[in-house]
VEXTORSE-724555 format. One record per residue: x, y, z of N, C-alpha, C in turn. Coordinates in steps of 0.001 Angstrom, whole numbers, padded with zeros to 6 digits, always signed. Example, Ala and Ser with C-alpha at 12.3 -4.5 7.8 and 13.67 -1.06 7.14 Angstrom:
! VEXTORSE-724555
+013190-005690+007800+012300-004500+007800+013200-003300+007800;+012850-002250+007080+013670-001060+007140+012900+000030+007870;
//
This chain:
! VEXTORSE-724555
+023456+005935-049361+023197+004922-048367+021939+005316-047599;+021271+004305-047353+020007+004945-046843+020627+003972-045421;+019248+005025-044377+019739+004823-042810+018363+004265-042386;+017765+003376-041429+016800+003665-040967+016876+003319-039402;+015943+003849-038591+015771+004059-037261+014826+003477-036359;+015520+002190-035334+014319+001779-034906+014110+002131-033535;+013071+002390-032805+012800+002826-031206+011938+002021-031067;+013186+000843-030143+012181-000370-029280+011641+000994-027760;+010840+000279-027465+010237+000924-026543+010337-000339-025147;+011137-000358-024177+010797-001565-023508+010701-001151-021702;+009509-002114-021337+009313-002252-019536+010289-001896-019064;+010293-001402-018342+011811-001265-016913+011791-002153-016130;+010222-002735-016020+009823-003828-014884+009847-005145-015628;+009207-005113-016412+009529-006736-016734+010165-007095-018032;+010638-006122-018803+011443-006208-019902+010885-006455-020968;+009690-006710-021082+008810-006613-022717+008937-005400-023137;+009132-005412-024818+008858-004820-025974+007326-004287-026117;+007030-003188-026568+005706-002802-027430+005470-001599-027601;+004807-001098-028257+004302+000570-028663+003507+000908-027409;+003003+000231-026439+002331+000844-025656+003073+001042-024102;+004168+000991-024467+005025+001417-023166+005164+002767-023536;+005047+003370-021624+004744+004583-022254+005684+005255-020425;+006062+006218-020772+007071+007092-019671+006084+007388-018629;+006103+007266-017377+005437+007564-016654+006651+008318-015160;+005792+009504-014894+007065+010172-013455+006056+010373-012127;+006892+009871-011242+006697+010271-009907+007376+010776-009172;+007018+011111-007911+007841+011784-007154+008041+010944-005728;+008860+010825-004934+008937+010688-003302+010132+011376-002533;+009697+012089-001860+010684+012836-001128+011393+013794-001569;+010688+014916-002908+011102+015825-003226+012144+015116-004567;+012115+013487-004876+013264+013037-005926+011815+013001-007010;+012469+013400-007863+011530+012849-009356+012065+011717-009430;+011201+010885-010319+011407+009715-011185+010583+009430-012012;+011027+008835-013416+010872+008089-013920+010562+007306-014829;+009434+006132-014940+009603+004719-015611+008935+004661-016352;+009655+003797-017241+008283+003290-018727+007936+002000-018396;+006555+002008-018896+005605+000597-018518+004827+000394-019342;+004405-000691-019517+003207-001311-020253+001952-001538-019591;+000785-001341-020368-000619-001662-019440-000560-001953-018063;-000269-003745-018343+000164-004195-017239+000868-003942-015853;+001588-003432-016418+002881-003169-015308+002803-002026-014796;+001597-001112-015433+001264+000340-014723+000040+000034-014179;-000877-001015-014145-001991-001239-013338-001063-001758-012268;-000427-002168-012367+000839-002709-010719+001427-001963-010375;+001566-000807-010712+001713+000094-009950+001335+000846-009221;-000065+001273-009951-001023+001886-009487-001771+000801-008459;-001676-000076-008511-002693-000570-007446-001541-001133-006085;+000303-001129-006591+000334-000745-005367+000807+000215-004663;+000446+001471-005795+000335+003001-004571-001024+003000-004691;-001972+002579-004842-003627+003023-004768-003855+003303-003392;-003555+002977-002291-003763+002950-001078-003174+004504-000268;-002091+004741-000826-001347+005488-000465-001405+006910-001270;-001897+006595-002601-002493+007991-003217-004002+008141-002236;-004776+007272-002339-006102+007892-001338-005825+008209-000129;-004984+007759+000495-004844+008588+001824-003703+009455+001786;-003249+010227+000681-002493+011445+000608-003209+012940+000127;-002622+013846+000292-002985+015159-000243-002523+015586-001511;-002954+016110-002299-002350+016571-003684-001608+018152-002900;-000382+018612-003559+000140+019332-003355+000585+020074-004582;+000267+019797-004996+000474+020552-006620-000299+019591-008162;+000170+020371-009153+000002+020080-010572+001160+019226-010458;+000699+018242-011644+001188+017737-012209+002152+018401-013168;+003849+018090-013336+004785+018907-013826+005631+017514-015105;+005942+018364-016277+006562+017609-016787+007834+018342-017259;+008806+017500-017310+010538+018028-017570+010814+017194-018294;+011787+018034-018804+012926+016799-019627+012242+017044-021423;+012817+015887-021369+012412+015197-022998+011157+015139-023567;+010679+015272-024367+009487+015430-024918+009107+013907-025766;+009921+012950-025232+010313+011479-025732+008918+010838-025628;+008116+010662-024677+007448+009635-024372+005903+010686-023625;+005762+012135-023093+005244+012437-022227+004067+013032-022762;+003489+012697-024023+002321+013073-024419+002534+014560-025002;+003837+014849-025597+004055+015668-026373+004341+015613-027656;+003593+015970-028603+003993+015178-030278+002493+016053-030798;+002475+015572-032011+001508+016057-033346+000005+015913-032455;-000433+016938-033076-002335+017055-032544-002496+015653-032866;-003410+015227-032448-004000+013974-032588-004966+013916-033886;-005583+014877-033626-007180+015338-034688-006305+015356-036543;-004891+016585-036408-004353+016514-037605-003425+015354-038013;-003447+013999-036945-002508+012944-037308-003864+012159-038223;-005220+012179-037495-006200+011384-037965-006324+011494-038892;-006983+012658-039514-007420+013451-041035-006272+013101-041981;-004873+013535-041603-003709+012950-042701-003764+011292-042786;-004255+010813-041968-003700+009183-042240-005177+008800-042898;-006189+009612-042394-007451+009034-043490-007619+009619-044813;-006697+010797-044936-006705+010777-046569-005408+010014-047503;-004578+009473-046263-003581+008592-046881-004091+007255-047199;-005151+006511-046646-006161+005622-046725-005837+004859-045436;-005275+005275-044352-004975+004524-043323-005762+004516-042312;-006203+003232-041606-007180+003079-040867-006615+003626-039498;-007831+004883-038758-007472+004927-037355-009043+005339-037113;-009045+005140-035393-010112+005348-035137-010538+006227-034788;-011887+007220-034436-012053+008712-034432-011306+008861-032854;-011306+007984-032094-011172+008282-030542-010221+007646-030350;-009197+007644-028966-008547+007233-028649-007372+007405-029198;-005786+006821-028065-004971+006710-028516-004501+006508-030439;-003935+007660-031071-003455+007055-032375-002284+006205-032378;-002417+004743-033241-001254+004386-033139+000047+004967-033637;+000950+004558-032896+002593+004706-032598+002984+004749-034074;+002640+003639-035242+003020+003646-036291+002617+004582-037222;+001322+004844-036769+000448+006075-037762+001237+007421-037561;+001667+007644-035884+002085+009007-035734+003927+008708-036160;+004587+007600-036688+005833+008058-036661+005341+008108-038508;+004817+007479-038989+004404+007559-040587+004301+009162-040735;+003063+010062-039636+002567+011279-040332+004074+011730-039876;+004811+011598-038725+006109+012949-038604+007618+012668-039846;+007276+011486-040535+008436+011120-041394+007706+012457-042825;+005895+012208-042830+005657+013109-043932+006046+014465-044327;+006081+014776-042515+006124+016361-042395+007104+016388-041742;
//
């Protein structure tokens, strides 16, 4: 029997689907949190703490916990490229690799 596995990825805020929702954490009052968002819905966020990040102090690094699900932890980027261009798959030298390219190279290896 074969199995296969799908990971919708969806808004917290407005409930759309897509590969480019992506985990994002903050903090207030010593609580972590948090949320996955899409483009969209993380430029709305950011613009409405923009006000309130410029008139705050940084107090540390940036910290990541937990799951390695969503937080920019996964395959080099450089060795996802090179495998998917000798597989004949189109990606581009820069930027984000797509979601499909990197679950294709981790099914290879």
């Amino acid at each position: 029997m074969a199995q296969r596995v799908v990971t919708l990825y969806t808004d917290d805020v407005s409930g759309e689907q897509g590969d480019d929702v992506i985990a994002h954490t903050f903090s207030i009052d010593g609580v972590n949190y948090e949320i996955d968002l899409g483009p969209d819905t993380y430029d709305q966020f950011l613009e409405a703490l923009g006000p309130f990040v410029k008139a705050g102090r940084k107090v540390g690094g940036a910290r990541r916990s937990g799951s390695n699900r969503r937080q920019g932890v996964g395959p080099d980027p450089v060795k996802v490229r090179e495998w998917a261009k000798s597989q004949g798959l189109e990606v581009n030298d820069r930027g984000r690799v797509p979601r499909d390219v990197v679950e294709k190279y981790r099914a290879a290896h």
